[in-house]
ZAVEX-688865 format. One line per field, with one value per residue (C-alpha): x, y, z; residue in three letters; residue number from 1. Coordinates in steps of 0.1 Angstrom, whole numbers, padded with zeros to 4 digits. Example, Ala and Ser with C-alpha at 12.3 -4.5 7.8 and 13.67 -1.06 7.14 Angstrom:
% ZAVEX-688865
x <- c(0123_0137)
y <- c(-0045_-0011)
z <- c(0078_0071)
rest <- c(Ala_Ser)
nr <- c(1_2)
END
This chain:
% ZAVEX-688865
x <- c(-0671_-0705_-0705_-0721_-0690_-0668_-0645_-0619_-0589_-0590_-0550_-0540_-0568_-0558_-0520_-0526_-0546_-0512_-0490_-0513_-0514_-0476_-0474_-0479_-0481_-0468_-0458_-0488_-0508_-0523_-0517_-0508_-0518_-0530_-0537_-0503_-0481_-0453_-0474_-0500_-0470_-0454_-0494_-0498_-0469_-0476_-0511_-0494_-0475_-0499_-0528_-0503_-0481_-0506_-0532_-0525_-0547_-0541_-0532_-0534_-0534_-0561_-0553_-0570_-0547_-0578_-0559_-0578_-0569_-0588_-0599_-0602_-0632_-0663_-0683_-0710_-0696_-0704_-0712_-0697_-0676_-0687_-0666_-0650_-0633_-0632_-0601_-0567_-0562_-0567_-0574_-0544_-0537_-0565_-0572_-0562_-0596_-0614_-0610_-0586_-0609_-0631_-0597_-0584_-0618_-0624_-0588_-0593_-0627_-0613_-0583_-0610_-0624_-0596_-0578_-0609_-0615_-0649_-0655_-0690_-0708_-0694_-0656_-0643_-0622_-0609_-0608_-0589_-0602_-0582_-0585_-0614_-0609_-0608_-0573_-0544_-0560_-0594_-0615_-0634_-0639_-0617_-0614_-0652_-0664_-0641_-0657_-0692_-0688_-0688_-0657_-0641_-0610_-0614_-0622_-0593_-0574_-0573_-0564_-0534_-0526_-0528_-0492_-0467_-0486_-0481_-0510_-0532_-0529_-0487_-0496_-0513_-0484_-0458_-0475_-0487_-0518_-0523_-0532_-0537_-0562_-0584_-0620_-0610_-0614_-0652_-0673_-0702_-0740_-0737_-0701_-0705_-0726_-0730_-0707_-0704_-0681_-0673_-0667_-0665_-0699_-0676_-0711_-0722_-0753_-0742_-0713_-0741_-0768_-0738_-0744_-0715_-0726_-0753_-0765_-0766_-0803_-0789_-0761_-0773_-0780_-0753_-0770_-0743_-0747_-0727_-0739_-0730_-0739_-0734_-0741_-0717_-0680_-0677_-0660_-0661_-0660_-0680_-0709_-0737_-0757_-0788_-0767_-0748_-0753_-0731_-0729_-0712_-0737_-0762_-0744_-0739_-0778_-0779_-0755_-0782_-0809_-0788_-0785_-0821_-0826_-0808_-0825_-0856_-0871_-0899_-0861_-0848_-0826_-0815_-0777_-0773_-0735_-0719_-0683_-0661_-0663_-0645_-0654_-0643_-0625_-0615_-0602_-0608_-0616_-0641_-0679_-0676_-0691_-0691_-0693_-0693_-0700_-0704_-0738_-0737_-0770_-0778_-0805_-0820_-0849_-0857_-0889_-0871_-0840_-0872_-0884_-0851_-0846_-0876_-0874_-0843_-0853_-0876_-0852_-0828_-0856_-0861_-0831_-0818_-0851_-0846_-0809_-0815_-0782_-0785_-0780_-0779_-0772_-0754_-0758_-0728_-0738_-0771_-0759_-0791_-0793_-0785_-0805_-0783_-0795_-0822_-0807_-0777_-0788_-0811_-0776_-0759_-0786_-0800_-0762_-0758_-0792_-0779_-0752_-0771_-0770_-0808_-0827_-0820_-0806_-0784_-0787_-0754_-0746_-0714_-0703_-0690_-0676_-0704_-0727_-0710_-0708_-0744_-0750_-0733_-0748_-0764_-0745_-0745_-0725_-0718_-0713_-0687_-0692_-0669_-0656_-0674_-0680_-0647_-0633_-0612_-0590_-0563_-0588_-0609_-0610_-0633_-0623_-0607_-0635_-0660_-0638_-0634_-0671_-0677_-0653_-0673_-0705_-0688_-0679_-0715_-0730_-0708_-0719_-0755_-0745_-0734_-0764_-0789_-0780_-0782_-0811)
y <- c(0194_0178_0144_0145_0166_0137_0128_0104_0105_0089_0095_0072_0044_0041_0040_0012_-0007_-0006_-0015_-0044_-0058_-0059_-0089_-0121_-0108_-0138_-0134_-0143_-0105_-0124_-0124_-0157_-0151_-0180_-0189_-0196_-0183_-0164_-0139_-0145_-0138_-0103_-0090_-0094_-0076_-0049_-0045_-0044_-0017_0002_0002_-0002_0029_0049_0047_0041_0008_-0015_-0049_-0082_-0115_-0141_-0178_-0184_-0156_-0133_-0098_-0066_-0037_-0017_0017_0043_0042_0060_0087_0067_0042_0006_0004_-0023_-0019_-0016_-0042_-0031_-0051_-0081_-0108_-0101_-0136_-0143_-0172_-0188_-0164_-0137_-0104_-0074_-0063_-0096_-0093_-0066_-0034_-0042_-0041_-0006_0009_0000_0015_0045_0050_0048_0069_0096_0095_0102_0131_0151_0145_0131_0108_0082_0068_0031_0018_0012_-0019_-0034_-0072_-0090_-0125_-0151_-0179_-0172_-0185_-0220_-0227_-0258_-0269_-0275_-0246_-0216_-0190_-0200_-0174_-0163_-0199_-0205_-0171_-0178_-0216_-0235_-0247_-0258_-0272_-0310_-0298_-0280_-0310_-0328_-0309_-0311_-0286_-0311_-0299_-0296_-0317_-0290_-0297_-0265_-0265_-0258_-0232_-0215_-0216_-0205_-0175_-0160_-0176_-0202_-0237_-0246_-0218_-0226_-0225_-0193_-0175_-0179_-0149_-0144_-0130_-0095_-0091_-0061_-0042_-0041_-0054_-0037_-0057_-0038_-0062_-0061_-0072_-0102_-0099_-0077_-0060_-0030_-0024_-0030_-0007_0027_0020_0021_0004_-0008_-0024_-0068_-0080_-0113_-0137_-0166_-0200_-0230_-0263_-0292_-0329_-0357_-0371_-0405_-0420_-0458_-0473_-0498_-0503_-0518_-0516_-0485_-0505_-0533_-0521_-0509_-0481_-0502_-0517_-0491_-0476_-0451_-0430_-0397_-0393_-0399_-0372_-0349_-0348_-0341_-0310_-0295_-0300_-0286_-0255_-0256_-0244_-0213_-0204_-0210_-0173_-0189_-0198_-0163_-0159_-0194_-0201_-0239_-0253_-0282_-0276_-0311_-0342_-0376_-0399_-0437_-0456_-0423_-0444_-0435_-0474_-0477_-0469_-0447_-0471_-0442_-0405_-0386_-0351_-0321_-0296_-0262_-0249_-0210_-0187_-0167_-0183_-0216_-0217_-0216_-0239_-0264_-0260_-0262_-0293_-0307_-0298_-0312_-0349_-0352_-0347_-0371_-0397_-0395_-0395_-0425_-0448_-0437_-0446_-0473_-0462_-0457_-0421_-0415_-0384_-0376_-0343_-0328_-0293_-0273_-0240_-0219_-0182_-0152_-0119_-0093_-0073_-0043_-0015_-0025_-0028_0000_0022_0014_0018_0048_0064_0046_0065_0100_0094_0098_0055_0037_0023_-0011_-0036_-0069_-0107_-0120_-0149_-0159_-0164_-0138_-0138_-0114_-0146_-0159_-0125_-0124_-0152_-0131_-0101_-0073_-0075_-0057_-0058_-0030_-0039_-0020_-0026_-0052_-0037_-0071_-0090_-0104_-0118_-0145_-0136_-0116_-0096_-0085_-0050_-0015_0015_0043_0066_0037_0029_0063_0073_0037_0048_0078_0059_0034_0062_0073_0042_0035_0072_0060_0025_0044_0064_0040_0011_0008_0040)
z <- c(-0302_-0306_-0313_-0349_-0362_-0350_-0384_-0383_-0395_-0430_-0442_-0409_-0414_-0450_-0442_-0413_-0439_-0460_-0432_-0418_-0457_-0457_-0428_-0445_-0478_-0502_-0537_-0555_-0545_-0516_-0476_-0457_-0420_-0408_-0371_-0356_-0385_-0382_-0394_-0374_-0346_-0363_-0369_-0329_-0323_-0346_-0331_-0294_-0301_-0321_-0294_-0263_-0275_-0302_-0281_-0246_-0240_-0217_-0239_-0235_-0248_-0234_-0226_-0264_-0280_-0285_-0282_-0262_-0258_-0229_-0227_-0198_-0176_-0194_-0178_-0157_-0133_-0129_-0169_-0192_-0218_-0256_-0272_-0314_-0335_-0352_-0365_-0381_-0397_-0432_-0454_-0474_-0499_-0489_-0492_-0471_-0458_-0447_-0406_-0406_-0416_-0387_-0362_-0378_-0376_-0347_-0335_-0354_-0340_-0301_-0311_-0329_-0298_-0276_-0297_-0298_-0261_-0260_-0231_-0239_-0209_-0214_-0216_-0252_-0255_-0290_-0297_-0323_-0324_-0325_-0356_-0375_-0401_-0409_-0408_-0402_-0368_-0385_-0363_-0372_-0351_-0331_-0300_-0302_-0297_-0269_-0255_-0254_-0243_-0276_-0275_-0242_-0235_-0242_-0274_-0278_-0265_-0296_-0324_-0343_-0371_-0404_-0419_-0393_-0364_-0338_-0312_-0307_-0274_-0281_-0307_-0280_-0253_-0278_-0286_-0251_-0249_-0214_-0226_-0195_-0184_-0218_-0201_-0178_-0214_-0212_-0209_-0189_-0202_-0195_-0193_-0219_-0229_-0267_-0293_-0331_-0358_-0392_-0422_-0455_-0472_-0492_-0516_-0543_-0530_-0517_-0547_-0574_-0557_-0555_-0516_-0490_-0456_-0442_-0411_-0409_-0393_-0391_-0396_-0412_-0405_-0420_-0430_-0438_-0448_-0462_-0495_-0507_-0538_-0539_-0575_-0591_-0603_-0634_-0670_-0690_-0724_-0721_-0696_-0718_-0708_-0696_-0670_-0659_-0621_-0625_-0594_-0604_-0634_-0607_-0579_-0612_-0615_-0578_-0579_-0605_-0581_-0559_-0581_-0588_-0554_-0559_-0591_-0579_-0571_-0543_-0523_-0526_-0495_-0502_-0508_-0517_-0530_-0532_-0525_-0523_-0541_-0541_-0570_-0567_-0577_-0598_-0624_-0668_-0676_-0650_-0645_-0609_-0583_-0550_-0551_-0517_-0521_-0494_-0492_-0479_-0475_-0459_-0451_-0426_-0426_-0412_-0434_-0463_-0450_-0447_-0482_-0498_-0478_-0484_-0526_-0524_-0508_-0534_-0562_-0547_-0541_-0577_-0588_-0569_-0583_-0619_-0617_-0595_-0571_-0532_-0517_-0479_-0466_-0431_-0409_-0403_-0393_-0386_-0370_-0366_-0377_-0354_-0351_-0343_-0311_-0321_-0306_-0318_-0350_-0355_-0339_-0370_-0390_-0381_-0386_-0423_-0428_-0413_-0439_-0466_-0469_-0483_-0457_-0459_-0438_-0450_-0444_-0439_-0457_-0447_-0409_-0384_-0351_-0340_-0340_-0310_-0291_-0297_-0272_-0248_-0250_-0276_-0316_-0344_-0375_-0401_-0436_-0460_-0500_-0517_-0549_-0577_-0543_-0543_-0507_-0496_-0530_-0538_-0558_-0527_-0528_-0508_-0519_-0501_-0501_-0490_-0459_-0446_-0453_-0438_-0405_-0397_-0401_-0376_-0351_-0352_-0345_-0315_-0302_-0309_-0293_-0261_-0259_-0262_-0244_-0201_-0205)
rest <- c(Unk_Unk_Unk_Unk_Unk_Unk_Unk_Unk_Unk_Unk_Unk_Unk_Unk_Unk_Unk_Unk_Unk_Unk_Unk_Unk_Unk_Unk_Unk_Unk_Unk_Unk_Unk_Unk_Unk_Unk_Unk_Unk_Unk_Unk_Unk_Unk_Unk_Unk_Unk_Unk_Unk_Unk_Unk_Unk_Unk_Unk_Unk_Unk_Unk_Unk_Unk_Unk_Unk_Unk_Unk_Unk_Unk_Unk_Unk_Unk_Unk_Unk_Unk_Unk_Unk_Unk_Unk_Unk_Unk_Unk_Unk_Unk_Unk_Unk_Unk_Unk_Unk_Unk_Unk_Unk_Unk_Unk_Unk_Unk_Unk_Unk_Unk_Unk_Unk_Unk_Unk_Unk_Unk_Unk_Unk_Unk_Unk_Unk_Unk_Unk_Unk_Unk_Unk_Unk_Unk_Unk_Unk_Unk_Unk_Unk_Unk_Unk_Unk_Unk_Unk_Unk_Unk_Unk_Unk_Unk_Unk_Unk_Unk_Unk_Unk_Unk_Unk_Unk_Unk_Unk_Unk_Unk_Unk_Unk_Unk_Unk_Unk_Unk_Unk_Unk_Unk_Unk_Unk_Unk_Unk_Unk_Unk_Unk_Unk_Unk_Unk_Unk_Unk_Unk_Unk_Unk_Unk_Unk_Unk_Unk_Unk_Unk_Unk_Unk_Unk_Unk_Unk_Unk_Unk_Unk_Unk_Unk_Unk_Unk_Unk_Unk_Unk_Unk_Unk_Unk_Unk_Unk_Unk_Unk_Unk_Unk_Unk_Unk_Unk_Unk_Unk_Unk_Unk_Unk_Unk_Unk_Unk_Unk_Unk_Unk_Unk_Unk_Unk_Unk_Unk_Unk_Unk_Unk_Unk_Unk_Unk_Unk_Unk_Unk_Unk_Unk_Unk_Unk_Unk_Unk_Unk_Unk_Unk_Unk_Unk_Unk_Unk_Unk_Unk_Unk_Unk_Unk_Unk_Unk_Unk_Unk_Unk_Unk_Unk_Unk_Unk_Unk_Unk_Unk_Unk_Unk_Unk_Unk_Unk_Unk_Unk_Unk_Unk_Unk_Unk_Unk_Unk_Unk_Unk_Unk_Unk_Unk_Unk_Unk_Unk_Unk_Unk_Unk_Unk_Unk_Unk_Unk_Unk_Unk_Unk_Unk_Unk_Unk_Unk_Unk_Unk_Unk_Unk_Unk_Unk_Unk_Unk_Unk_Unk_Unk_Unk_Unk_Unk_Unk_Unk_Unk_Unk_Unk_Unk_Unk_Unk_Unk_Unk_Unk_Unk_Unk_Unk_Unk_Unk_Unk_Unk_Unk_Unk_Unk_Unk_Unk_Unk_Unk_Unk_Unk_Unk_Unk_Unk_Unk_Unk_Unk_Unk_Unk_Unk_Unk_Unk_Unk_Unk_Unk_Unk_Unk_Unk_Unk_Unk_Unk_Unk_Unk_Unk_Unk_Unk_Unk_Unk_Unk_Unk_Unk_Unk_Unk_Unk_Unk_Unk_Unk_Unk_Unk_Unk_Unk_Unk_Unk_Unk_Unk_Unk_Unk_Unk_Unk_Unk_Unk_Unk_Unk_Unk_Unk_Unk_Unk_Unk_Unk_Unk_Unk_Unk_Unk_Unk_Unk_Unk_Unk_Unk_Unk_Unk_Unk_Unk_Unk_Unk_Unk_Unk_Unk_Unk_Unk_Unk_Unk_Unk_Unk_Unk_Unk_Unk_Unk_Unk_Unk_Unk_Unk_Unk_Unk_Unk_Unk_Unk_Unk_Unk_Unk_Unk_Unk_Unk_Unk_Unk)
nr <- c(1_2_3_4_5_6_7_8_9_10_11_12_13_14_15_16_17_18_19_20_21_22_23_24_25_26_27_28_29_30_31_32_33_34_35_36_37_38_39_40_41_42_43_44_45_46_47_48_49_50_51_52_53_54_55_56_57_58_59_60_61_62_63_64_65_66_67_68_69_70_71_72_73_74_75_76_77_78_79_80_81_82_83_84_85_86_87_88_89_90_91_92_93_94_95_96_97_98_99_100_101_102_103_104_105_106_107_108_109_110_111_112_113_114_115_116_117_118_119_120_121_122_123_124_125_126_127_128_129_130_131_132_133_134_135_136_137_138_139_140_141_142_143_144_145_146_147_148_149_150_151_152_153_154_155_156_157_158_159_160_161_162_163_164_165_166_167_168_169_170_171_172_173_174_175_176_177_178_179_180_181_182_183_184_185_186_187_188_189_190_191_192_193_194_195_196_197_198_199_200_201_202_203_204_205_206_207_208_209_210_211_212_213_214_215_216_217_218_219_220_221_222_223_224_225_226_227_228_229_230_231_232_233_234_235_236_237_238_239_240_241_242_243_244_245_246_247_248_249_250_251_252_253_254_255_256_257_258_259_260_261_262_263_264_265_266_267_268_269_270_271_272_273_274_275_276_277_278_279_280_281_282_283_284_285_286_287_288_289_290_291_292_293_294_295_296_297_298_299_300_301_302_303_304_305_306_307_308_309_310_311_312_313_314_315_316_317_318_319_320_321_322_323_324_325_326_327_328_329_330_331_332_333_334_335_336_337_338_339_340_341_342_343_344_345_346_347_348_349_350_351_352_353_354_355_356_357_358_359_360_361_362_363_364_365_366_367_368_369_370_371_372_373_374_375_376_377_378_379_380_381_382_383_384_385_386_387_388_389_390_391_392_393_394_395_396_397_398_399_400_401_402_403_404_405_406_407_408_409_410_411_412_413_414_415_416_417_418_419_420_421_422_423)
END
């Protein structure tokens, strides 16, 4: 059977889907699966015996609990492996396709592959990350940092899960992982040879334009800083307005020109928010004297991270004379973007175009575990539609007919992935 005909099985994808969603499902529509839950525990399990007895693979769990399952030997010898998958964790009360779409494609494009015979030049292997999302211990992508060298051991070392206390490096004994052997779980440049990642969009781009997939060009880039607003505590009767320094009128004014960012059609590509905020002393009879508030700032673009930055100075500077308050701000994060690898790319592309799909290709805005497999070797991502770009929700929601037409897009890509790469 040629390789274009290739279909996968949609009824079993679908059901798996179903059956993953049932682990950690709570009583609110949502899914707690948190890094080093019980159902964190159950979903590895259940993953085991699928790929272990399903599919044959050779399973195992790394000393960071990042799960692989590892395919035959592929036609040419001496080539890497193509790595699939992505992370079975969800956020507290998530949805049931964040993370664990790209692990059952992935699966049900290796098993595709093996029930109608067809052998590619490079070793398959699947991958379920470990901890992507942010979770108890206070770390994000968790396993894929810890693979390409971002996070090492004496990082590791001191984190403690905020509820229980349970030290990370515990949590990773208890469930198979080697606390002990941390740093051993680094990969090499080179150690594969391409890496794909199916996710849901978690957007409204492709839903909105009747599309079902497309390729990502990049993952973007994550701007953070601390913002403190220091004005003066005093009486809420007595202080009259002319002697006021009130500090969370003054950050309020500072969230708009945050907002004004994003409305601003010279910033397009610009995603600007600001998330937490502490007033104090957070009291009704008194004039707020300190607000410290969190910005989240992301593009693709370091041009435009630049101008946004630099707009947004000059708002504050204003802002701080005309109320006559002090505002500092302190870096906390400036994560740059990441181009996903052009053959890569262009493989998942070119089959989202052969599928009758626009020819586009997507920014992500929102972080992925393929940006730290792309500082090991070529990445791509593929892109499914989010039904009203709901994610991280109960709510988030693909439909059937967009994952299965989404899976066989997937399967192509990988056949185009194992084609073009080591020519």
């Amino acid at each position: 059977m040629a390789k274009t005909e290739l279909r996968v099985n949609g009824e079993r994808l679908l059901a798996r889907l179903q059956a993953l969603a049932a682990i950690g499902a709570n009583a609110h529509g949502g899914i707690d699966r948190q890094l080093a839950s019980d159902a964190d525990v159950a979903t590895r399990a259940w993953l085991q015996r699928c790929w272990g007895q399903e599919l044959g693979l050779r399973v195992r769990t790394d000393a960071v609990l990042n799960l692989w399952g590892e395919g035959a030997a592929g036609t040419e010898p001496g080539l890497q492996p193509l790595i699939i998958g992505s992370h079975h964790d969800t956020v507290p009360n998530g949805g049931r396709f964040d993370g664990a779409l790209g692990v059952l494609m992935a699966t049900e494009a290796l098993q595709t592959l093996q029930e109608q015979g067809v052998k590619l030049r490079h070793p398959v292997w699947l991958l379920s990350f470990a901890g992507e999302e942010p979770n108890g211990f206070s770390i994000s992508t968790f396993g894929s940092k810890v693979l390409c060298g971002r996070l090492t051991s004496k990082d590791i070392a001191r984190l403690k899960h905020r509820d229980t206390g349970e030290a990370l490096t515990t949590a990773i004994d208890r469930m198979g992982g080697d606390a002990a052997a941390i740093d051993s779980a680094r990969l090499q440049p080179g150690c594969f040879a391409g890496f794909m990642e199916c996710h849901i969009e978690q957007g409204r781009r492709l839903i909105d334009a009747g599309e079902t997939a497309a390729a990502v060009s990049c993952i973007t880039g994550i701007y953070r800083e601390v913002i403190t607003v220091q004005g003066e505590a005093n009486h809420a009767g007595t202080t009259l307005y002319k002697d006021r320094r009130d500090a969370l009128a003054a950050a309020a004014e500072v969230v708009l020109a945050v907002e004004s960012l994003i409305r601003d059609s010279a910033l397009a590509g610009v995603a600007a928010t600001i998330g937490h905020i502490e007033v104090s002393p957070n009291a009704s009879n008194i004039v707020p004297g300190a607000v410290t508030m969190s910005l989240d700032l992301r593009t693709a673009d370091p041009a435009l991270r630049q101008q946004a930055l630099g707009q947004l100075g000059k708002a504050i500077n204003e802002i701080a004379a005309r109320r006559q308050v002090q505002i500092t701000r302190t870096l906390n994060l400036d994560q740059s973007e990441m181009p996903m690898h052009p053959v890569v790319r262009d493989a998942i592309h070119d089959a989202c175009v052969a599928a009758g799909q626009r020819d586009q290709v997507l920014v992500s805005m929102a972080g992925h575990d393929a940006a730290n497999m792309a500082r090991l070797g070529p990445a791509g991502m593929l892109f499914i539609a989010s039904v009203d770009g709901y994610s991280h929700c109960p709510q988030e929601y693909s439909r059937d007919a967009d994952v299965v037409k989404g899976a066989n897009i997937y399967l192509q890509a990988l056949c185009l992935m194992d084609r073009r790469l080591d020519t």
